[in-house]
C-alpha positions, 0 to 999 in steps of 0.5 A: 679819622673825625668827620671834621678830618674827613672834611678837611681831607675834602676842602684841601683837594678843592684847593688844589683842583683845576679849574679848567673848562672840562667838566667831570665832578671833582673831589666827592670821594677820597682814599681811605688808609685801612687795614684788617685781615680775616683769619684763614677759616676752613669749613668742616661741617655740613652746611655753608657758614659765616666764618668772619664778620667785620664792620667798617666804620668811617664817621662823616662818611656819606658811601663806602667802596672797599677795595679787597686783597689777599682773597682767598675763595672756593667757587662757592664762597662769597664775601658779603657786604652790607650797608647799615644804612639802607640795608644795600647788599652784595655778594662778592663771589671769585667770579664777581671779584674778578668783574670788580677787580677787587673792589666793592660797589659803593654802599650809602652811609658811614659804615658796612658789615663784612660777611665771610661765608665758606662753604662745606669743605672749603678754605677762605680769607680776605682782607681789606687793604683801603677803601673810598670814602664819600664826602660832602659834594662839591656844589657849583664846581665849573658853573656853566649854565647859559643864562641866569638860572639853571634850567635844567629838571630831573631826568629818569633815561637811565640810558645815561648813567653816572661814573663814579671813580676813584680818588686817583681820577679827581675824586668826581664823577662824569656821565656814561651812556649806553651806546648799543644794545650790549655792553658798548658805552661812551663818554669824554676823554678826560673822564677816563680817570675817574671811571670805576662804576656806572650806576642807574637809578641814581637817588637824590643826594643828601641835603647837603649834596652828597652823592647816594648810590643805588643798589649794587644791581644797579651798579657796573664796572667800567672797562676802558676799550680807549680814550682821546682827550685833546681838547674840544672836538677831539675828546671821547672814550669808548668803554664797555660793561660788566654784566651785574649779578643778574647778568643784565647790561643798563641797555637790558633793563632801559634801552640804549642811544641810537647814533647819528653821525652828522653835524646839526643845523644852527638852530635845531634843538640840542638836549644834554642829560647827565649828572652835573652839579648845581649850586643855590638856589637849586637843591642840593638834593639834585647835586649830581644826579640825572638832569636833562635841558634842551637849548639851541645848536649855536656854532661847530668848531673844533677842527670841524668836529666841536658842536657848540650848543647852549643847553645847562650843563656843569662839572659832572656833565663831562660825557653826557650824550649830545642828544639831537632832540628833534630826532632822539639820536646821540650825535656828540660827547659833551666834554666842555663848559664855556657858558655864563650868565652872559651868553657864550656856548657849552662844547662836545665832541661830533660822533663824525671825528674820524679818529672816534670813527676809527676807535669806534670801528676797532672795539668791535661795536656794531657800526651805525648809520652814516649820515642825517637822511638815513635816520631822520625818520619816523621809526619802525615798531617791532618787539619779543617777548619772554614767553607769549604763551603762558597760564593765567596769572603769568608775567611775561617780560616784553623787549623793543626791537624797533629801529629808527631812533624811538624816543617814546614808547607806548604799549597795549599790552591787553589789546583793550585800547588802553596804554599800559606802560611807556618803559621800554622793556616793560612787563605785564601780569596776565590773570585772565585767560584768553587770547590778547592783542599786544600793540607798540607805538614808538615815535620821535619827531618826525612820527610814529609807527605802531605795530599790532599782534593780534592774538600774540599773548595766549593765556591758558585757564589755570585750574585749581588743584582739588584736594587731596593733592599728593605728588611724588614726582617720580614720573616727572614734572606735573603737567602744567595748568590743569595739575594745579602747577605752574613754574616760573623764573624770573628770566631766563637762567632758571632751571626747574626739572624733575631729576635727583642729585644726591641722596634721593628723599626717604620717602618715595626716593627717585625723581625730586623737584630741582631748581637751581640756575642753569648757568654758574654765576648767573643769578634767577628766581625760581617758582614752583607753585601749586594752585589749590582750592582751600575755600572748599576744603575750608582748611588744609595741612600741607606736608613735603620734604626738602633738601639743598646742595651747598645753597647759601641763603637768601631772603627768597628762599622759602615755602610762599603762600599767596591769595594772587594780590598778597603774599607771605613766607611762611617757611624759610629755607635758609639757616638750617640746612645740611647737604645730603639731608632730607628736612620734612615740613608740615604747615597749616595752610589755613592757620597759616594765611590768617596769620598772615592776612591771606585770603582763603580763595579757590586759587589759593597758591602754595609756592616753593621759591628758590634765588641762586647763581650755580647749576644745581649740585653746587646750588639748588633745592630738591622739594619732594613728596608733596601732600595737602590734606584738607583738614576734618572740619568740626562739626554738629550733627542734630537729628529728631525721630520719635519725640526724642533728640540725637546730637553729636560732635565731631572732629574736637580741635587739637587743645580742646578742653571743654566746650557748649552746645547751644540751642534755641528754639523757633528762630525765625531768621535764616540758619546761622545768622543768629546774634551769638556765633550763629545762635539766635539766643534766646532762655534756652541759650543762656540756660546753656551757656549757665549750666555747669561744666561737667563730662557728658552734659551736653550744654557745657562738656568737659574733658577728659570724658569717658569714652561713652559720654559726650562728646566722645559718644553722641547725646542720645534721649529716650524716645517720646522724652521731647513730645511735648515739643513736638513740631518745634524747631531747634538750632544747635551749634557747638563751642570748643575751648582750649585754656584759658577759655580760649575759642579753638572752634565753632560748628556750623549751625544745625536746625532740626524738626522735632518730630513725633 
């Protein structure tokens, strides 16, 4: 179908739309007749492969859902789908599929690239049977603002999230928010129909209004736990969430609503923060995505439990949390419009209404506090964290356990008096060794309270490793810090041990380095680096071996090195490899950073970096047999006894063909700051550099070279040949070039004394 088609689809389901006052979005998203059907592929090789690709391609489109059937995977198998817009990707494993009930998360753009990946072994197929298409937004659909402008501005409490939905529900969207700290969530009645997903971090629609979507990790299924939509005062859902691919909740990552159960007072301030949509003069580009207003609480009705309140809202607002903003508590649902530019009020639904008590109770969610005194208070600070004992140049992650209804937060994180983050949930990178105060101040309106650890975080001194460095593992992890090793993950799932799995490596066999997760299909980050001190080495060749257990590739997968502010992959373990076969690298460690534009520091960090969602055996990868040598620098040797000269390289760079030998005499600048390589070039500089190539001149060698000439041999003069210059100084330093009169490397610079 056109574009033209696509939209036309679009205008006849506003046509034919309710115009009643409750207030979800309509008619952003259609269903889409498609069809394709994968082969059924089986996996006789050694290594994980994609059996099937597939591009679905909808013109006018402006996102993508596909809804999937027929599949047919091994726990190692995943569909994988990929915007061509944004590059957005997910992977759809048989235990993620199962969360999304066969569906996708949405994907920005008018197409999307299906991937099938099988796994050694294994048998797969799927189709693709339909799929929702966004369309243009409706702008101003169910204008409900109080007053004569929209007063509303953008909002980041990804506490309140947007539901997306399928077409069956309206094609629209309403609001969703997190209402404990697991998977509990909350919203209008009527809005049931039109759940599907809830997305956080919500971007800014298109110029045009229509609705963009965030990463599929900001993306969550929607289980509906029951739902009433009787009308104003009687019209709430409670729902619960699937965990994303990382196993997190919205409440992990950006807190959640405290609840108040009690009616406000005519008078008090009353926020609503949801995703409704607008009309000009107000940018498209903020057509339903996250907004916030404050207004005035106006009337109760609705059987005793409808509040009335003169906060912006419009369609899409439908569930937004009724927020009492002198305290920060939710108390309500809003579910219905009733303002105009004349006056009037909006409605929602008290979180006293007995029968949402009642469904509230029966879900299984935690039960709040009843009643205003018991929570209209200054709230009480306390926190956790990952890991409050770590090695310089550690991240840990820190979680607010504070009560009371905070609803701003202010962290100390270094103890230098200074605030560091307002997120919730924030994290901190610790480079310094020593013994930190952390403090948090949570407040609302009725104050705050700061809590202060002092000495909670302790950073211990990591040390270089100095080189050589050769670990075979076979006596277990290094010990951490002093060794020059640190291993991290990125939360809590990550499994880095010494152990085996398989065939062992082929060199020192026994205990490898394993990563992996510790959990199936949860997904983590792991890091094992090594600290080394490659300025004093000046460079170094780093060798080690490898081998994965049916792990699928992903863009972290690699060998890492790092000056502590950038870093760079420099080896991908993705692609190549076999199940049960050891792989050997060798890299350049300091070819490799100036490639790269990595500084060569004394805590120069070599990190072997592994992402994956399955305990090892089915995941993960084995790193053996480390083994860092510093390089054998080139360099000159220049000595004087007797009126003669001895002069001598060694360590000629790989690729040398011909090289120099520079002199000059009686410089008078320091050594090495002279004005050609280091050379303060003087006529016995260019007679250097002018003299003829040829094997053992000493000014301009050549190779090959028998092995008694220079710079196979050291030059050597009579005795009493210089005499004459006796008591002079002399700088010397070497050239070497490869083809193409290409510089492979330059000595350092040497000053002798002439000498009798």
């Amino acid at each position: 179908m056109s574009s033209n088609r696509l939209l036309c689809a679009l205008t006849c389901l506003l046509v034919a739309a309710n115009t009643s006052l409750a207030q979800p979005s309509m008619g952003e998203y259609v269903w889409w007749t498609y069809s394709y059907a994968s082969s059924v592929y089986s996996n006789d090789t050694d290594m994980k492969q994609c059996m099937d690709t597939h591009v679905v391609s909808i013109p006018g489109a402006s996102s993508l859902r596909l809804k999937f059937d027929n599949v047919n995977l091994g726990a190692e198998d995943y569909i994988q789908i990929i915007s061509n817009r944004d590059g957005n990707t997910q992977e759809q494993y048989p235990h993620e599929l199962q969360k999304w009930t066969n569906t996708s998360a949405y994907f920005n753009g008018e197409s999307v690239t299906v991937k099938l990946w099988v796994s050694p072994g294994s048998t797969a197929s799927f189709m693709i049977r339909d799929l929702i298409a966004g369309a243009t937004g409706s702008l101003g659909f169910h204008h409900t603002i109080c007053g004569p402008t929209d007063d509303r501005v953008l909002s980041t409490d990804w506490r309140a999230m947007r539901a997306v939905s399928s077409p069956t529900g309206g094609g629209g969207g309403c609001t969703i928010w997190a209402a404990t700290a697991t998977n509990y969530v909350l919203s209008a009645g009527h809005c049931t129909g039109t759940f599907g997903v809830a997305e956080a971090e919500v971007p800014l629609s298109t110029s045009g209004g229509s609705a963009q979507h965030p990463p599929s990790n900001r993306q969550w299924p929607i289980s509906n736990f029951g739902a009433l939509g009787n009308g104003v005062g009687d019209d709430y859902a409670v729902s619960t969430l699937s965990t994303n691919a990382q196993g997190q909740w919205p409440s992990t990552l950006y807190g959640f609503f405290t609840l108040g159960w009690f009616i406000p007072t005519v008078g008090n301030a009353i926020r609503i923060t949801g995703y409704g949509t607008v009309t000009a003069p107000v940018s498209a580009t903020w057509n339903v995505v996250n907004k916030t207003h404050a207004g005035s609480y106006v009337t109760t009705g609705g059987g005793g439990t409808g509040l009335g309140y003169n906060a912006d809202t419009t369609g899409g607002n439908s569930g937004s949390p009724i927020i009492c903003d002198i305290s920060g508590l939710a108390i309500g649902i809003h579910t219905h419009g009733g303002c105009s530019a004349s006056g009037g009020n909006n409605w929602g639904t008290s979180l006293t209404n007995a029968g949402f008590q009642a469904m509230w109770t029966s879900s299984g969610a935690p039960t709040p506090p009843a009643g205003v005194c018991a929570t209209l208070s200054a709230p009480s600070a306390n926190f956790t964290s990952s890991n409050p004992s770590v090695l310089q140049g550690s991240t840990v992650s820190f979680s607010d356990t504070s009560t009371g209804g905070p609803s701003s937060w202010a962290w100390d994180l270094n103890g230098d008096g200074t605030t560091d983050s307002t997120l919730p949930n924030p994290t901190f990178t610790y480079n310094t060794p020593g013994s930190y105060t952390v403090s948090l101040t949570v407040s609302n309106a009725f104050g705050s309270n700061t809590n202060a650890m002092p000495g909670y975080v302790i950073v211990s001194a990591l040390t270089a490793a100095t080189l050589p460095v050769t670990e075979p593992f076979t006596a277990g992890l290094p010990t951490q810090g002093s060794s020059g090793w640190v291993f991290s993950s990125s939360n809590s799932f990550g499994a880095i041990t010494a152990g085996q799995s398989g065939v062992v490596s082929p060199n020192s066999g026994g205990n490898a380095l394993t990563m992996s997760s510790n959990t199936s299909g949860n997904f983590v980050q792991n890091d094992a680096t090594l600290v080394i001190d490659l300025a004093a080495a000046g460079g170094a060749t780093l060798s080690y071996w490898i081998k994965e257990t049916g792990d699928e590739d992903d863009p972290q997968d690699g060998l890492w090195i790092s000056d502590g502010a950038n870093e760079a992959l420099v080896q991908a373990h993705t692609g190549l490899f076999i199940s049960a076969v050891w792989t050997q690298y060798t890299v350049d460690l300091d070819q490799a950073a100036t490639a790269n534009g990595i500084a060569i520091t004394s805590t120069f960090r070599v990190i072997w970096r592994q992402y994956d969602n399955f305990v090892l055996g089915t995941d993960g990868h084995l790193i053996d047999d480390v083994d860092i040598q510093p390089d054998s620098q080139f360099s000159l040797t220049l000595s004087s006894t007797g009126g003669n000269l001895f002069c001598g390289l060694q360590n000629l760079p790989t690729g040398t063909v011909q090289g120099f030998t520079l002199f000059s005499f009686n410089t008078t600048l320091p050594v090495g700051l002279g004005n050609i390589y280091g050379i303060n070039a003087d006529l016995m500089t260019f007679q250097s550099i002018a003299s003829p190539g040829a094997p053992g001149n000493i000014f301009h060698w050549v190779l090959p070279a028998p092995p008694f000439l220079y710079p196979n041999a050291p030059f050597v003069l009579p005795p009493g040949s210089l005499n004459s210059f006796v008591g002079m100084t002399a700088d010397g330093q070497g050239l070497a070039l490869g083809a193409g009169f290409n510089l492979l490397g330059t000595t350092n610079v040497v000053r002798t004394t002439l000498t009798p």
